[in-house]
C-alpha positions as CSV (number, residue, x, y, z in Angstrom):
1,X,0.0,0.0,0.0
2,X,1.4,3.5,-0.8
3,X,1.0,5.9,2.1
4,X,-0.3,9.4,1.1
5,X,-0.6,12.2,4.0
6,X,-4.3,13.6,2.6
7,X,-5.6,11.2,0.1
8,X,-6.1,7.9,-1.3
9,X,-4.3,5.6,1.0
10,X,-4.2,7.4,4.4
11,X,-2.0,6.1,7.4
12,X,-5.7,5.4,8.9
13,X,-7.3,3.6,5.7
14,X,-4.1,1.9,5.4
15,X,-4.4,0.4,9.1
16,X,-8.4,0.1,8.4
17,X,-7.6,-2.0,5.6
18,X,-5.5,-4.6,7.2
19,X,-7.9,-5.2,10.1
20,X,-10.6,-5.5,7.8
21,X,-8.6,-7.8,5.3
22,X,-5.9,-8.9,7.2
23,X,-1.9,-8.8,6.9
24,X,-0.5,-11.1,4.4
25,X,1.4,-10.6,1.1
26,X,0.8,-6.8,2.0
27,X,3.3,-4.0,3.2
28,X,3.3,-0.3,3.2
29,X,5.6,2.2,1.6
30,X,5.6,5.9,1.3
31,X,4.7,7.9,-1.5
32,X,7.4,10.1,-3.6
33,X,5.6,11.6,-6.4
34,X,4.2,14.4,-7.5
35,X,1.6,14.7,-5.0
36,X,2.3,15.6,-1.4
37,X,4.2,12.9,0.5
38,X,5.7,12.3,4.1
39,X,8.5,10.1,3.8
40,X,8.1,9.2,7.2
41,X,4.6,7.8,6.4
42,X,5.2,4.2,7.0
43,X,7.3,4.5,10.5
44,X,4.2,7.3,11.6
45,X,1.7,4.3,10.5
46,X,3.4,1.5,12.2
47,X,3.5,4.4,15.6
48,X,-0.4,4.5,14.8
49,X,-1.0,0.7,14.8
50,X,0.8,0.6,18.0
51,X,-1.9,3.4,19.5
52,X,-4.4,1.0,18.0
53,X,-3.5,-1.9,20.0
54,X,-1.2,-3.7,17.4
55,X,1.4,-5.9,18.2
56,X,5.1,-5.0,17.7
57,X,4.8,-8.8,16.0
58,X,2.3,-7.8,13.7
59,X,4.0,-4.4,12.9
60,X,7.4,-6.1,11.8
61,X,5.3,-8.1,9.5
62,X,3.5,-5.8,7.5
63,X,6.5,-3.6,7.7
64,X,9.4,-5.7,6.9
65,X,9.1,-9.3,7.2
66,X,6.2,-9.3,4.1
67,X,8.9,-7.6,2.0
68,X,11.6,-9.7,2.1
69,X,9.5,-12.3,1.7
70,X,8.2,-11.3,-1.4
71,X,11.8,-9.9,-2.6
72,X,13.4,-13.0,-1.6
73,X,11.9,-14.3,-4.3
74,X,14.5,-13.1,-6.9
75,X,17.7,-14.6,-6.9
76,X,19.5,-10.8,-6.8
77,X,18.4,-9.8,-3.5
78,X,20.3,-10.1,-0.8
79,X,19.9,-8.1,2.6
80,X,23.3,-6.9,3.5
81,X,24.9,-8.1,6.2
């Protein structure tokens, strides 16, 4: 889900989503376009699930764990060490 501060995917439609449809094969990431973005959208998001009652477990997976997953799948990545 792209993160946009005033439209589209909100930090709060974003977190509305996954407890309506759950958290797998999903992750957030900020918007840098043309429009208005935060770049800090998805660690202010991940600070609002947490107000929410989210677990830190929960957090790390929508926030990190599902992208490596899904990146893992190509033979080039490789998370530094």
């Amino acid at each position: 889900m792209t993160l946009y501060p005033e439209s589209k995917c909100t930090p709060a439609r974003a977190i509305d989503m996954l407890e309506v449809y759950g958290t797998d094969r999903i992750w957030m990431n900020s918007a840098c376009d043309w429009g208005i973005s935060v770049p800090l959208a998805v660690p202010r998001t991940m600070l609002e699930m947490k107000k929410r009652g989210h677990t830190a477990n929960l957090i790390d997976k929508v926030a990190y764990q599902n992208p490596i997953a899904f990146m893992s799948q190509s033979p080039k990545f490789k998370l530094p060490v």
